[in-house]
N, C-alpha and C positions, 0 to 999 in steps of 0.2 A: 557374327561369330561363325567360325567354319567348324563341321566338324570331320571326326576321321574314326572310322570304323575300322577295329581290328579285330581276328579270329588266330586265336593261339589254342589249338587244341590237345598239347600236351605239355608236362610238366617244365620240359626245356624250354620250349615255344614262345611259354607263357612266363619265365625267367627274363630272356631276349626282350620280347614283347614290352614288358613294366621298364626298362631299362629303358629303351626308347622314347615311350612314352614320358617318363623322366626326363630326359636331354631334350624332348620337342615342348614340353613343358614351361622348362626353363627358358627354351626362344619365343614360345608365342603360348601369354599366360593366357590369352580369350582362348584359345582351343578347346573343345567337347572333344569329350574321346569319348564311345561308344562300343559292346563288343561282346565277344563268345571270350571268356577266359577267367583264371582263378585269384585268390588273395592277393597275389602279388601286385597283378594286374590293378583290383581294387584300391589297393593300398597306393597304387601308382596314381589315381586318380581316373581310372575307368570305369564310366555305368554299365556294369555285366547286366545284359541281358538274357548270358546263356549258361547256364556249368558248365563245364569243360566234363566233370564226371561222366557226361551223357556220351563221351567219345571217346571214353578212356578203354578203351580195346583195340588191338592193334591183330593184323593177319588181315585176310581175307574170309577162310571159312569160318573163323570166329567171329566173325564183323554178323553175322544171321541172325543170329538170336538180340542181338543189338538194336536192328534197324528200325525199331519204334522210337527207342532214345533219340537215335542218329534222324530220322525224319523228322522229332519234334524240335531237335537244333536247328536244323535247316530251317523250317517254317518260322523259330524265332527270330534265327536271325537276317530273314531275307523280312520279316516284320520291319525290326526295325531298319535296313535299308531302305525300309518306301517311307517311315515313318520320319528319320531322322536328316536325308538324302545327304549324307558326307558327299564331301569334297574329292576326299581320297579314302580309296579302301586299304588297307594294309592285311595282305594274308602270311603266315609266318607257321611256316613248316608245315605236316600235317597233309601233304598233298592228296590222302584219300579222300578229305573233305575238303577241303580248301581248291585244290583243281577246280572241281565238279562249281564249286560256287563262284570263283570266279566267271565261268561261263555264264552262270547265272544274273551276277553283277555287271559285266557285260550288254547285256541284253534289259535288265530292269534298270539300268541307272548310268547317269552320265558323268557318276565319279570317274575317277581316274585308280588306277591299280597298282599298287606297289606287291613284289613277293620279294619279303625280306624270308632270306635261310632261304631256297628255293629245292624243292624236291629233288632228294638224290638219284636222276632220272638216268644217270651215267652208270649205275649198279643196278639197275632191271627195270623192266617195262620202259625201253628208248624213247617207245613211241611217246611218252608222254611230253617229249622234249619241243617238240611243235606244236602242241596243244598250250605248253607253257608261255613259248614264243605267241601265240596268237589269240590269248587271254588277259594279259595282264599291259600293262605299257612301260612298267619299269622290273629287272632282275635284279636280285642282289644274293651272291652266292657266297661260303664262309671257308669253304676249300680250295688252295693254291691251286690245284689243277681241272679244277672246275670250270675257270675261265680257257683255258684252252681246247676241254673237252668242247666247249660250247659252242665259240668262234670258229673252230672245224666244221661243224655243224651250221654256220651261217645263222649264231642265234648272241647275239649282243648280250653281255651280262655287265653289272658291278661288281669288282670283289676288293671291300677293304678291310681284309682280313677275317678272322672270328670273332664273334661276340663273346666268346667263353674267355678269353684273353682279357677282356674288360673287366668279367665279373672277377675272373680270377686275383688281376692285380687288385683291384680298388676294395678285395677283401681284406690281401695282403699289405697292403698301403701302411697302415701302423705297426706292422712288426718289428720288432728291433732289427737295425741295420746290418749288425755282423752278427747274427742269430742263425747257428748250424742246423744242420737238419734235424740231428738228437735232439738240442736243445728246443727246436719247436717242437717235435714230436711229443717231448715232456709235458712242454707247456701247454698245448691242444689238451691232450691227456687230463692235465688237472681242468682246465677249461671247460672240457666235456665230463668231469664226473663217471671220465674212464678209467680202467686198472691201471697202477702208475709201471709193474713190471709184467714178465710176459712176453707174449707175444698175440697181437692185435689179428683179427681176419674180417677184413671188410666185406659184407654182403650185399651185394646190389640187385634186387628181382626187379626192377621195375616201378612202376605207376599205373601201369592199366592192370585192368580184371585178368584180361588170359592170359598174361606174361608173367604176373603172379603168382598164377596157382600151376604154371609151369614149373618156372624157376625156382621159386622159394622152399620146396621142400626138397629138388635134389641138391639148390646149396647146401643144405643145413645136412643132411644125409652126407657129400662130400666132408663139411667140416666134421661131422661127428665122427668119421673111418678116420680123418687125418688126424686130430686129435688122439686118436688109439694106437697109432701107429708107429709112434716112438716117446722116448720119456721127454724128451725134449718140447714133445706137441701138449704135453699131459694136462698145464694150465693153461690153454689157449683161451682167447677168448672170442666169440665171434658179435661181432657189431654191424648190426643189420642195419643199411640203411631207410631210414621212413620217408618215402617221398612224400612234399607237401601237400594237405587233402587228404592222407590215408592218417589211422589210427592206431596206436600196438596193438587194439581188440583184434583188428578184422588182420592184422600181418598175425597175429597168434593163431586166430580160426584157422587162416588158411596154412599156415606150419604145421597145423596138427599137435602132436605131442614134443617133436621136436625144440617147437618153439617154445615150451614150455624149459625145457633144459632138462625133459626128465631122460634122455637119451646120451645125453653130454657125460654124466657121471658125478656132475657136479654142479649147484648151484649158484647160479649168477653166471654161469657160464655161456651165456644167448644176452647182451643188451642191444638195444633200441635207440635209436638217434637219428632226429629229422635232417635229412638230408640238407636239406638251406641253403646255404652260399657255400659248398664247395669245403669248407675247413675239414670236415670230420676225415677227409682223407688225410692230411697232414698227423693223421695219429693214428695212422695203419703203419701196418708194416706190410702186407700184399692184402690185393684185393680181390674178388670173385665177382664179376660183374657181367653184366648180359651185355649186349652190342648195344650202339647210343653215345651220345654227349658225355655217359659218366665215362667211359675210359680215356675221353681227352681232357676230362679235369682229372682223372688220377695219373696222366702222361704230364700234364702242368706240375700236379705235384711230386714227381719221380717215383709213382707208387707202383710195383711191378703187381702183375695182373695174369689173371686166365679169363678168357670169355667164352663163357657158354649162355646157349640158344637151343632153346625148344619151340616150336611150333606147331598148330594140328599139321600131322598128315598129307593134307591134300593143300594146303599151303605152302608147305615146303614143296611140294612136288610140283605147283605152279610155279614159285620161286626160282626153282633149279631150269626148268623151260625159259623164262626170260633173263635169269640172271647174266650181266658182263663181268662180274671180275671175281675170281678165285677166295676172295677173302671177306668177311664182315666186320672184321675190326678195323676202326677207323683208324689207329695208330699201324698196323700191320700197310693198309692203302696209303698213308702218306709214304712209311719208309719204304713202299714198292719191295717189301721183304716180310715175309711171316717169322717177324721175332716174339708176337704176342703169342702163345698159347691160344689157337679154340678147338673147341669142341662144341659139336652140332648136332643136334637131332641123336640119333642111335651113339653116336660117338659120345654124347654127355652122359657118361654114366659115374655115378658117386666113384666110383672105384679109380677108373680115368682122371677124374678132376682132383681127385687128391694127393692122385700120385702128379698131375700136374701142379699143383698147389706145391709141393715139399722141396723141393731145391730153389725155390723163389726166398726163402726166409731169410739165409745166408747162401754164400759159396758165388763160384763163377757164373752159375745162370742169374742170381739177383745182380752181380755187377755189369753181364750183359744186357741184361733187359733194362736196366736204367740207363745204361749209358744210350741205347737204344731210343728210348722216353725224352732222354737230353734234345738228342737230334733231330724227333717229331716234331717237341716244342717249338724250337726255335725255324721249324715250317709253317708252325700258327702266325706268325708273326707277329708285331709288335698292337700294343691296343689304339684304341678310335675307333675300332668299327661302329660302335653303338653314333659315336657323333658327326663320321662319314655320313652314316645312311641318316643322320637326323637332317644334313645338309641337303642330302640327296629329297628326302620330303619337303624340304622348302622350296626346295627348286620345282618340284612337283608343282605344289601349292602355286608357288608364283604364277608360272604360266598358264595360258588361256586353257578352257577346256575344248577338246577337237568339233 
């Protein structure tokens, strides 16, 4: 029996990750999967050896108060590398930890190294680009122009396509076939045990600790100004996404009062909905979401968006030093055009994001911005990526070890 050690250390990651595991699954049922990651993961058929919680913090100067969690991951799961000795190791996004261990796997073990999702080394700190090159022995990147970023660079990659284009279809796989946009928004709507009229505001802070307690209370701050700011807004409701692993307790704690809806004016006006496969978007009508994987499932779903980003201080200000490209939204970097709304750091102010929020609802900027979303999409490309790269680990497997 062979096995294959994977490290998925965030929520997206570890989405991708179970997927895979599922398709390599189905080709070779003796396989052991071993690894750092969450439910899904498990539910995929992987012996977690690590929480993924232990890494759920994202920055740098934030990462400090962390690094006992973050060194008792490592020492887990470089355990089970000497204990289990896979085959192949599979690291999957995450490159603050995942880099660093590959070098480690590397040097303790004669697996072989896949990096599926491979670090977006093309948006800051370059140098990581030749450490990637000279730690792993296979790439697999989810960005159309990632492979030419690369090849410029003299750094061989795979890319067949995104993963999020799998999960996406094979959500929608059963929908009825000539089922409008309305008509599913409706029907998500009853699905979800959301208000049937109205108007919807998707809230997205995140999965880790600092991005949290960033973002989630000047969303709610945003929606509660926009909300008051015309009769139109008066029954809004706002639908916070729960990334998988987090609770409504600990999203309420860190909301404060807001999350309670005593701020709103009105009761029930704040619900709660695990984020999961991607649906809950299909029953917004604009979204609020920080940078990351959610705004190319709300691009998949046509759901126009603003993106805002906080971070300490002294993180952004490293950022800003090695940053290459002008923008953080991943839907903004495909269309090589900032049609997406951000706002960053000083710029994220409730006041700013609501008045960005308010012509997204109806009018010319919601037809612009989707049609916009139209044209990202169809640069994700078509799906298989999940059973590309399941192919591409066979072919691993097959061959000799060096």
């Amino acid at each position: 029996m062979q096995t294959i050690l994977l490290s998925a250390g965030d929520v997206s990651g570890e989405m991708h990750a179970a997927a895979l595991v599922r398709a390599l699954a189905a080709r070779r049922p003796a396989t052991r999967f071993v690894g750092l990651g969450g439910e899904r993961m498990r539910a995929a058929g992987v012996e977690l050896v690590v929480d993924p919680r232990a890494l759920a913090v994202g920055g740098i100067v934030e990462l400090l108060p962390e690094l006992g969690r973050i060194v008792g991951a490592w020492r887990r799961l470089g355990r089970a590398l000497r204990e289990t000795e896979p085959a192949l190791v599979v690291l999957v996004d995450s490159g603050g930890f995942n880099l660093p261990f590959a070098r480690h796997v590397r040097r303790a073990s004669r697996a072989k190294i896949l990096y599926f999702i491979a670090p977006q080394v093309w948006a800051w700190r370059p140098h990581r680009l030749r450490q990637l090159a000279d730690r792993v022995d296979r790439i697999v990147v989810c960005l159309p122009f990632e492979r030419e970023h690369h090849a410029a660079r003299g750094v061989a990659v795979e890319y067949f396509g995104h993963p999020i284009v799998d999960a996406w279809t094979s959500v929608r796989r059963d929908d009825p076939p000539e089922e409008s946009a309305s008509e599913r928004q409706a029907r998500v709507r009853r699905l979800l045990d959301l208000p049937r009229e109205g108007s919807l505001l998707g809230i997205f802070p995140g999965s880790r600790r600092s991005e949290l307690a960033r973002h989630l209370p000047l969303q709610l701050e945003a929606f509660r100004r926009l909300r008051a700011s015309a009769p139109r807004f008066s029954t809004m409701t706002a639908v916070i996404g729960r990334a998988p692993g987090l609770t409504e307790a600990e999203l309420r704690r860190i909301a404060g009062p807001l999350g309670e809806g005593e701020a709103s004016g009105e009761a029930g006006a704040i619900r709660f909905v695990e984020t999961g496969d991607g649906r809950m978007l299909d029953a917004l009508d604009v979204a609020l979401t920080k940078p990351g994987t959610i705004t190319l499932e709300a691009t998949l779903s046509g759901c126009p968006m603003v993106v805002v980003g906080r971070v300490h201080p002294i993180t952004a200000w490293l950022a800003r030093r090695s940053a290459q490209v002008e923008s953080v939204a991943l839907p903004n970097l495909l269309a090589e055009a900032p049609f997406v709304p951000e706002l960053l750091q000083a710029d994220a102010t409730p006041e700013r994001v609501a008045s960005a929020l308010a012509p997204l609802f109806d009018g010319p900027e919601r037809t612009r911005q989707r049609a916009g979303l139209a044209r990202v999409a169809e640069r994700l490309g078509p799906p298989g990526a999940i059973e590309r790269t399941a192919s591409l680990v066979e072919e691993m497997l097959a061959s000799p070890r060096a």
